[in-house]
KENUFI-82927 format. One record per residue (C-alpha): residue in three letters; x, y, z. Coordinates in steps of 0.5 Angstrom, whole numbers. Example, Ala and Ser with C-alpha at 12.3 -4.5 7.8 and 13.67 -1.06 7.14 Angstrom:
<pts>
+------+-------+-------+-------+
: resn :     x :     y :     z :
+------+-------+-------+-------+
:  ALA :    25 :    -9 :    16 :
:  SER :    27 :    -2 :    14 :
+------+-------+-------+-------+
</pts>
This chain:
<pts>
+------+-------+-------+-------+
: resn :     x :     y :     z :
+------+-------+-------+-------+
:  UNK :   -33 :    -7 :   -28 :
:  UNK :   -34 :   -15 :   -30 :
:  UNK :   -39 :   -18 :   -27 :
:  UNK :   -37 :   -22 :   -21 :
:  UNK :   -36 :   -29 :   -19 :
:  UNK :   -40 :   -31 :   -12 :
:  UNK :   -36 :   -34 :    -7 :
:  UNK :   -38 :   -39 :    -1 :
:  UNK :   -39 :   -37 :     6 :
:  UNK :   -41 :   -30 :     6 :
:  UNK :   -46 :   -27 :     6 :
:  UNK :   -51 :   -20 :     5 :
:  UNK :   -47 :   -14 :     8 :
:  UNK :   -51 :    -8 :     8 :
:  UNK :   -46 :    -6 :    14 :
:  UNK :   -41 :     0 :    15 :
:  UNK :   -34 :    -3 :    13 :
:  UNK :   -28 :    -4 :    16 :
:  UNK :   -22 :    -3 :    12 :
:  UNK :   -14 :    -5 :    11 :
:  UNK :    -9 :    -2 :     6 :
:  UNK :    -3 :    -5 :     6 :
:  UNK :     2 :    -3 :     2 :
:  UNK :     8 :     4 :     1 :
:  UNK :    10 :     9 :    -3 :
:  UNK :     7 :    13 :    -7 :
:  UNK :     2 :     8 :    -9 :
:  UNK :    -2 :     7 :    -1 :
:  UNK :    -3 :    14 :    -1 :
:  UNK :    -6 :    15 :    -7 :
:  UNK :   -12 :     8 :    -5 :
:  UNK :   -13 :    12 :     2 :
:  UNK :   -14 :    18 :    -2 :
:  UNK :   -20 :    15 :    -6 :
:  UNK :   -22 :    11 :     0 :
:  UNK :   -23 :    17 :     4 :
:  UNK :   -29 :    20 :     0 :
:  UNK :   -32 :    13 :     3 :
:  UNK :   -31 :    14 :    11 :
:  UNK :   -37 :    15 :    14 :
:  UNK :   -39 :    22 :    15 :
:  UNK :   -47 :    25 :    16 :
:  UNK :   -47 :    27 :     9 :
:  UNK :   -46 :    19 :     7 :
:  UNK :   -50 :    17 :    12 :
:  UNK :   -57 :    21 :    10 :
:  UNK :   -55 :    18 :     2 :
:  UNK :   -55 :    11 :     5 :
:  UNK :   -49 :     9 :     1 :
:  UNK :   -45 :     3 :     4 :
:  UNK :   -38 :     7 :     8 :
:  UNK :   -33 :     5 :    12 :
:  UNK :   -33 :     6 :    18 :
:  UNK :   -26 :     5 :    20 :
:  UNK :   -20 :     6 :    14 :
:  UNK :   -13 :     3 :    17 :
:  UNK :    -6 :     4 :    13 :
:  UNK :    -1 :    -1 :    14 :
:  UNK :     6 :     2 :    12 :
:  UNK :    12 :     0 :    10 :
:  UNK :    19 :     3 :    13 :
:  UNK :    25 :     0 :    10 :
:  UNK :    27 :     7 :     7 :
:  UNK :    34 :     8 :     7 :
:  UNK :    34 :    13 :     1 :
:  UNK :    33 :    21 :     0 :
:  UNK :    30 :    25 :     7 :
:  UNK :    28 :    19 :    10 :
:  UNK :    34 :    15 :     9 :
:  UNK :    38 :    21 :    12 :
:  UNK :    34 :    22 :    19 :
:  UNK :    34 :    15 :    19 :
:  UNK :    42 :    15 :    20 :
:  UNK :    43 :    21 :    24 :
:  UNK :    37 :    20 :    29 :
:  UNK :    36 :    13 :    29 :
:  UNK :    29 :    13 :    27 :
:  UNK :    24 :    10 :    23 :
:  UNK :    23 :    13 :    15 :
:  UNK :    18 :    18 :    16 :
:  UNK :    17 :    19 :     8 :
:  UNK :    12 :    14 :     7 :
:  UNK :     7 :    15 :    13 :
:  UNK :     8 :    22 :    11 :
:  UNK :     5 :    21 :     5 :
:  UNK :     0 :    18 :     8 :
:  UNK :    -2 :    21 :    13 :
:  UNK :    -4 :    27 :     9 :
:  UNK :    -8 :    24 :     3 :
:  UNK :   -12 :    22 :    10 :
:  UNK :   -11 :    29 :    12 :
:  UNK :   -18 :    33 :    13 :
:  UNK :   -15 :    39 :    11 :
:  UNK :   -12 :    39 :     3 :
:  UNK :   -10 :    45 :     3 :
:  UNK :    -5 :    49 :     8 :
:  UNK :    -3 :    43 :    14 :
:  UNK :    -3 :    38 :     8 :
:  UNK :     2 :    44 :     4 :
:  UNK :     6 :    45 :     9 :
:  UNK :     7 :    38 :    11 :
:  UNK :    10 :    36 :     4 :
:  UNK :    14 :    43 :     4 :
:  UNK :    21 :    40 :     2 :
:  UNK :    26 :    45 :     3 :
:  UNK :    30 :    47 :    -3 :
:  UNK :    37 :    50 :     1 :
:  UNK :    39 :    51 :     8 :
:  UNK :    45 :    47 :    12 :
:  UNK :    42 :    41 :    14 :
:  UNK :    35 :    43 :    11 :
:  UNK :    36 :    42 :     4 :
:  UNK :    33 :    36 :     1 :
:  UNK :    28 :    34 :     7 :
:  UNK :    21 :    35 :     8 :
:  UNK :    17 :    39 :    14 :
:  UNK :    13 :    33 :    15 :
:  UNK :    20 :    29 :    16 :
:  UNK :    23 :    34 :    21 :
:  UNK :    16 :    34 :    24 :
:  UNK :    15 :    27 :    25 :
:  UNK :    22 :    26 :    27 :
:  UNK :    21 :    31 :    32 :
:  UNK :    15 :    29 :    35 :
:  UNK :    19 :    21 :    35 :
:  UNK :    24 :    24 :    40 :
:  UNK :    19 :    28 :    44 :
:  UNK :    15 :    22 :    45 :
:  UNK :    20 :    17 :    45 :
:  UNK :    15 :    12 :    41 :
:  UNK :    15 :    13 :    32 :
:  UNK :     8 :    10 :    33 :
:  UNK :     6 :    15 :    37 :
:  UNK :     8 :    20 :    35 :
:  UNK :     5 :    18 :    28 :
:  UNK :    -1 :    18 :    31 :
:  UNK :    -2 :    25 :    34 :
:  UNK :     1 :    28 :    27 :
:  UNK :    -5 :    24 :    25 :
:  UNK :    -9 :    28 :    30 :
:  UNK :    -6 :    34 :    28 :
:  UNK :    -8 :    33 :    21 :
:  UNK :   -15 :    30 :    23 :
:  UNK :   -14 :    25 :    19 :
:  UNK :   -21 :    21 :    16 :
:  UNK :   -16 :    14 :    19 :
:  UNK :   -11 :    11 :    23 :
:  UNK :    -3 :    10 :    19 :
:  UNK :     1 :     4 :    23 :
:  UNK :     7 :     2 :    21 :
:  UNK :     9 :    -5 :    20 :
:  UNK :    14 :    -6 :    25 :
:  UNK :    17 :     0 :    29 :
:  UNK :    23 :    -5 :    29 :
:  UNK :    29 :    -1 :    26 :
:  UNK :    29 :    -6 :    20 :
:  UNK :    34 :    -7 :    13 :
:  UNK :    32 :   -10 :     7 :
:  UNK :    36 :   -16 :     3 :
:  UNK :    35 :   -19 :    -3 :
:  UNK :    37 :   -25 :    -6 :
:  UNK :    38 :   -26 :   -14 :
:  UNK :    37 :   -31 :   -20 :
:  UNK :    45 :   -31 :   -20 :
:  UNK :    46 :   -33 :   -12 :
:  UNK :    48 :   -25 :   -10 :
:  UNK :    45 :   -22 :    -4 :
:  UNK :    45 :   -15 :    -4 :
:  UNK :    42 :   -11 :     2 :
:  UNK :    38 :    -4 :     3 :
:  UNK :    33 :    -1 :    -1 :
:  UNK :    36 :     3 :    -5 :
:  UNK :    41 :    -1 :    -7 :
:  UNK :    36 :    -6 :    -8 :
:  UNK :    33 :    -2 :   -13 :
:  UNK :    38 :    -1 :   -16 :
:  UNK :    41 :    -7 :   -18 :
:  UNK :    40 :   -10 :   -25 :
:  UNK :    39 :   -17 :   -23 :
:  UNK :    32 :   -21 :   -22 :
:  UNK :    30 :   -21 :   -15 :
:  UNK :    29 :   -29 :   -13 :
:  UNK :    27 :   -27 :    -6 :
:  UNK :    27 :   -22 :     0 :
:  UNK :    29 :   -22 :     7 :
:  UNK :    28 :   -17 :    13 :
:  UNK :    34 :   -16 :    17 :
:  UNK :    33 :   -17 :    22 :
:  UNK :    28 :   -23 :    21 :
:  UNK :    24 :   -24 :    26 :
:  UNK :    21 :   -16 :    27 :
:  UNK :    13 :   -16 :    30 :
:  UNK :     7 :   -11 :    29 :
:  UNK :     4 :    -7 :    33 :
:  UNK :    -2 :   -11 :    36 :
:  UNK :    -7 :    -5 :    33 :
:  UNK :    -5 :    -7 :    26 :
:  UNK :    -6 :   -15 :    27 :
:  UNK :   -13 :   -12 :    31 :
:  UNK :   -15 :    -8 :    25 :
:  UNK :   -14 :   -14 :    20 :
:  UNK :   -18 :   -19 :    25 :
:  UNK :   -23 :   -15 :    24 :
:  UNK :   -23 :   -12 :    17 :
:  UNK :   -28 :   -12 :    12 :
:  UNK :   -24 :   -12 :     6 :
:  UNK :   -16 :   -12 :     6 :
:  UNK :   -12 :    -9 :     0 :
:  UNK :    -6 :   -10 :    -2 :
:  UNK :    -3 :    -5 :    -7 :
:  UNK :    -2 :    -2 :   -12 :
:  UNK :     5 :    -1 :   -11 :
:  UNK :    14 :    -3 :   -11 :
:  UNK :    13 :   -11 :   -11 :
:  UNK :    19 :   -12 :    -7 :
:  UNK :    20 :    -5 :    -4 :
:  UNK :    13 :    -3 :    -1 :
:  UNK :     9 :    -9 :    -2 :
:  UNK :    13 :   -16 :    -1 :
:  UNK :    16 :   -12 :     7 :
:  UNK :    10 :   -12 :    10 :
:  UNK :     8 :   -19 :     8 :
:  UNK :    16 :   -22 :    12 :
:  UNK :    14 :   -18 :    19 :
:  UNK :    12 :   -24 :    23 :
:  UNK :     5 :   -25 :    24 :
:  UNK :     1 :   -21 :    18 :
:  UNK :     1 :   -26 :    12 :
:  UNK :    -2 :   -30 :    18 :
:  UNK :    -6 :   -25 :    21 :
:  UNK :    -8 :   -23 :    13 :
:  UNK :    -9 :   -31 :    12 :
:  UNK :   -14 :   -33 :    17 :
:  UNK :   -18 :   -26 :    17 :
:  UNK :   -25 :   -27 :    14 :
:  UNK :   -24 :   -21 :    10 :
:  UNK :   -26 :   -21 :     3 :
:  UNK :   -18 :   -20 :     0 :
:  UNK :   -17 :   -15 :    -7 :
:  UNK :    -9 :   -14 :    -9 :
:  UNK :   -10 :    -8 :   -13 :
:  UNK :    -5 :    -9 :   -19 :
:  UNK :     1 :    -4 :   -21 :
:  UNK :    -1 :    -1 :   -28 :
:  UNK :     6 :    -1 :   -31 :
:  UNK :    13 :    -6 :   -29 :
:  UNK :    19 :    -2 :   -25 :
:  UNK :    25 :    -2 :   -27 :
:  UNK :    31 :    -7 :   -24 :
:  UNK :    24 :    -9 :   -19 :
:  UNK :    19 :   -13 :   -23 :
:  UNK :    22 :   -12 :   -31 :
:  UNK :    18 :   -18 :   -34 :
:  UNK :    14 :   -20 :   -29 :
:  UNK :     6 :   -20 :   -32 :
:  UNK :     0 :   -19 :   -26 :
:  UNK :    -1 :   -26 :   -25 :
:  UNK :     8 :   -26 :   -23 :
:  UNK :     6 :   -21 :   -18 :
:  UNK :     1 :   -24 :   -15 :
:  UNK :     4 :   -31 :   -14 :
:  UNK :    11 :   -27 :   -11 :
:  UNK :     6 :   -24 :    -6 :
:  UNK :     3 :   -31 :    -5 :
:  UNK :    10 :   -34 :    -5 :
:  UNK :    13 :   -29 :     0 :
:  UNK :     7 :   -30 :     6 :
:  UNK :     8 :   -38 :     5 :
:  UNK :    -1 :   -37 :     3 :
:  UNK :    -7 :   -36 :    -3 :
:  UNK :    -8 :   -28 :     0 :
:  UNK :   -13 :   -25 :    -5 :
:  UNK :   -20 :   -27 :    -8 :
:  UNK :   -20 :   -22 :   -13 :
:  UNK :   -15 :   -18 :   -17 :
:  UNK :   -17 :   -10 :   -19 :
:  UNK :   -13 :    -9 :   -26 :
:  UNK :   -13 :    -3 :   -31 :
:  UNK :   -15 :    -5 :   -38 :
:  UNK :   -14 :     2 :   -41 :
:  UNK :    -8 :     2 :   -45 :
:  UNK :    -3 :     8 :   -45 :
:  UNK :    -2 :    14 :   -48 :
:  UNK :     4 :    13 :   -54 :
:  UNK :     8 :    18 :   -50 :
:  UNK :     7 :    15 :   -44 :
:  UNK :    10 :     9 :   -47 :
:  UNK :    15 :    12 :   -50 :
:  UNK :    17 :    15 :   -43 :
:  UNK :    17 :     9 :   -39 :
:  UNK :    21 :     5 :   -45 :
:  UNK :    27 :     9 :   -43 :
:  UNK :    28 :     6 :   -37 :
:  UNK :    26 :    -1 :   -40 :
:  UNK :    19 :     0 :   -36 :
:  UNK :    13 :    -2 :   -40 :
:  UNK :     5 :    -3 :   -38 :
:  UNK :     4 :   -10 :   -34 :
:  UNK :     1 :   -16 :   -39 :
:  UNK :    -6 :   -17 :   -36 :
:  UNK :    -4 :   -25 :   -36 :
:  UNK :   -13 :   -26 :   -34 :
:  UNK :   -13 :   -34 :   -35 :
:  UNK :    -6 :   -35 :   -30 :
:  UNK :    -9 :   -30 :   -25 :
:  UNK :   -16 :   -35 :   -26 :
:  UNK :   -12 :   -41 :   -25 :
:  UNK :    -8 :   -39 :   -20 :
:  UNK :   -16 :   -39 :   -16 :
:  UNK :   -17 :   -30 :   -17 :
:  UNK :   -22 :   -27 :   -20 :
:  UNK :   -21 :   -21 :   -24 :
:  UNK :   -24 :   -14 :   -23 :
:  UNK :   -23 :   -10 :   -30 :
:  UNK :   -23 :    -2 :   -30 :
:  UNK :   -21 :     4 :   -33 :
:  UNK :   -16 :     5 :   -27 :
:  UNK :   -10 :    10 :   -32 :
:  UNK :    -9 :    17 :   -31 :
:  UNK :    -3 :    19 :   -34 :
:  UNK :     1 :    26 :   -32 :
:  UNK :     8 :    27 :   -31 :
:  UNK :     8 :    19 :   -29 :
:  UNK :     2 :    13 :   -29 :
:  UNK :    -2 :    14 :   -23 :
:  UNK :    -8 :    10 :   -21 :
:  UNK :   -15 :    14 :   -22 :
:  UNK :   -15 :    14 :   -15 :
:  UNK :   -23 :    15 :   -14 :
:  UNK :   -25 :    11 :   -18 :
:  UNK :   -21 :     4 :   -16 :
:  UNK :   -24 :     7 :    -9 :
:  UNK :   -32 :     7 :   -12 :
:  UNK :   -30 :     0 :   -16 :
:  UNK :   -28 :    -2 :    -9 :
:  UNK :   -34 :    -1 :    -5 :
:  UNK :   -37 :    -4 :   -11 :
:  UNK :   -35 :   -10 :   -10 :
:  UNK :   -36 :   -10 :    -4 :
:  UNK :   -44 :    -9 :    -4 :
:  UNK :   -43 :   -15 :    -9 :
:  UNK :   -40 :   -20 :    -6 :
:  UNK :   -44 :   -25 :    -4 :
:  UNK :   -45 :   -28 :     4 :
:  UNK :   -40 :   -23 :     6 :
:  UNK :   -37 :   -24 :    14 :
:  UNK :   -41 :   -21 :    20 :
:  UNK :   -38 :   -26 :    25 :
:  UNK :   -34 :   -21 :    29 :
:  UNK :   -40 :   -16 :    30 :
+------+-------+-------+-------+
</pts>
């Protein structure tokens, strides 16, 4: 890791932290998976290492494709897919719950293609009659080491405004589509949070935002009303978890400090303090792969992101299987890392 800029206003933290993940898809899930080592345990506790106390999940849920797009339009539901995903990389129990959870049925009449996790959480969402509670007791169920919260529980679409002035509405087609995303909207526009998710930023330690889609998973929870807000005025010290490689019809072209000024533009505010980038370069093959679909690793753009105020965090961050994925345990260390460093940090709320 570089070595770090001092910022004013914090100070020494040897406290236990409190911490925020704001993001979607695959990209949310795979940061808490890491985080979750950290949560508070007897064993950290006797080693005297900083942990987190309290490890909250922000999700977005404008899915309208695959499983989650289905339950969507037959149940009226929230898409389940997302939180799924996260709540079993905070499940306690790896191995069989976790299996069964992610157990996408390969055949059956109105089976195939969804997940038991969907179909449990859609059950759960009609025996209660409230998606955010029925979030909430799978979380239990799986014991998870945190608590999962989706943005708003509001039915909400996603439109995307393009450079040539066409306007295209919903996330799939939004993916889909060729052209360069100027700005993105939620339809409805004016869709709250749970007061839990404002409550837990407020009292953050560290706040992340990604690593994942820019305006699919990411740009969604910055437009629910009052979260860019609530993110601005928190006393947390604020870390955007950079992508490690462009997306096809979402971020082609866009370097890393583009990433970060779409957020900043978007919440209307400066979110971050610092920036989590990989440095290691990709494989050839993997190279080769990504070129297929005209993706390519992000440009690291260091002095752009310094100018924009940010301080970049360089780390070996890559692992590579089928797909690029963030090395999840060690942008977690990384993470408390930082945190053990980062001079005058907040204990006002305490």
């Amino acid at each position: 890791m570089v070595p770090l800029r001092t910022t004013p206003s914090r100070h020494p933290h040897a406290d236990d932290l409190s911490v925020v993940a704001i993001g979607g898809g695959t990209g949310l899930s795979t940061l808490l998976k890491g985080l979750k080592r950290f949560v508070l345990t007897p064993a950290l506790t006797a080693a005297g290492q900083t942990a987190i106390r309290e490890l909250v999940g922000v999700v977005t849920v404008s899915d309208d494709g695959g499983s989650s797009g289905r339950l969507r339009k037959e149940l009226n539901m929230l898409p389940p897919g997302d939180v799924r995903n996260c709540i079993v990389a905070l499940s306690e129990d790896e191995a069989l719950l976790s299996r069964l959870f992610q157990h996408r049925f390969q055949k059956g009449s109105g089976l195939e293609g969804h997940s038991f996790g969907n179909l449990f959480l859609a059950a759960l969402t009609s025996i209660t009659g409230d998606f955010a509670e029925a979030v909430r007791l799978s979380s239990e169920i799986l014991l998870t080491r945190g608590h999962i919260y989706p943005a708003t529980t509001s039915n909400v679409e996603l439109e995307a405004a393009f450079e040539d002035g066409s306007r295209v509405r919903g996330e799939t087609r939004i993916t889909a589509s060729k052209g360069k995303i100027r700005e993105l909207f939620l339809v409805p526009p004016d869709v709250e949070p749970l007061p839990q998710t404002l409550e837990a930023i407020a009292q953050a330690d560290l706040i992340t935002i990604g690593p994942g889609s820019l305006f699919t998973s990411l740009i969604p929870n910055l437009l629910v009303h009052g979260i860019a807000d609530a993110i601005v005025n928190s006393n947390a010290v604020k870390v955007y978890v950079c992508n490690l490689m462009t997306q096809a019809n979402e971020s082609l072209g866009l370097t890393a400090a583009d990433h970060i000024r779409a957020l900043n533009r978007h919440a209307h505010a400066q979110l971050f303090d610092y920036a989590l980038i990989n440095r290691k370069p990709v494989s050839a093959e993997m190279k080769a792969k990504y070129a297929l679909e005209g993706a390519s690793q992000i440009v690291i753009d260091l002095e752009a992101i310094e100018a924009i105020g940010i301080c970049p965090v360089l780390g070996d961050y890559l692992d590579e299987d089928k797909v690029a994925r963030h090395a999840t345990n060690q942008v977690a260390t990384d993470l408390m890392s930082l945190m053990s460093q980062v001079p005058d940090h907040h204990t006002t709320h305490r």
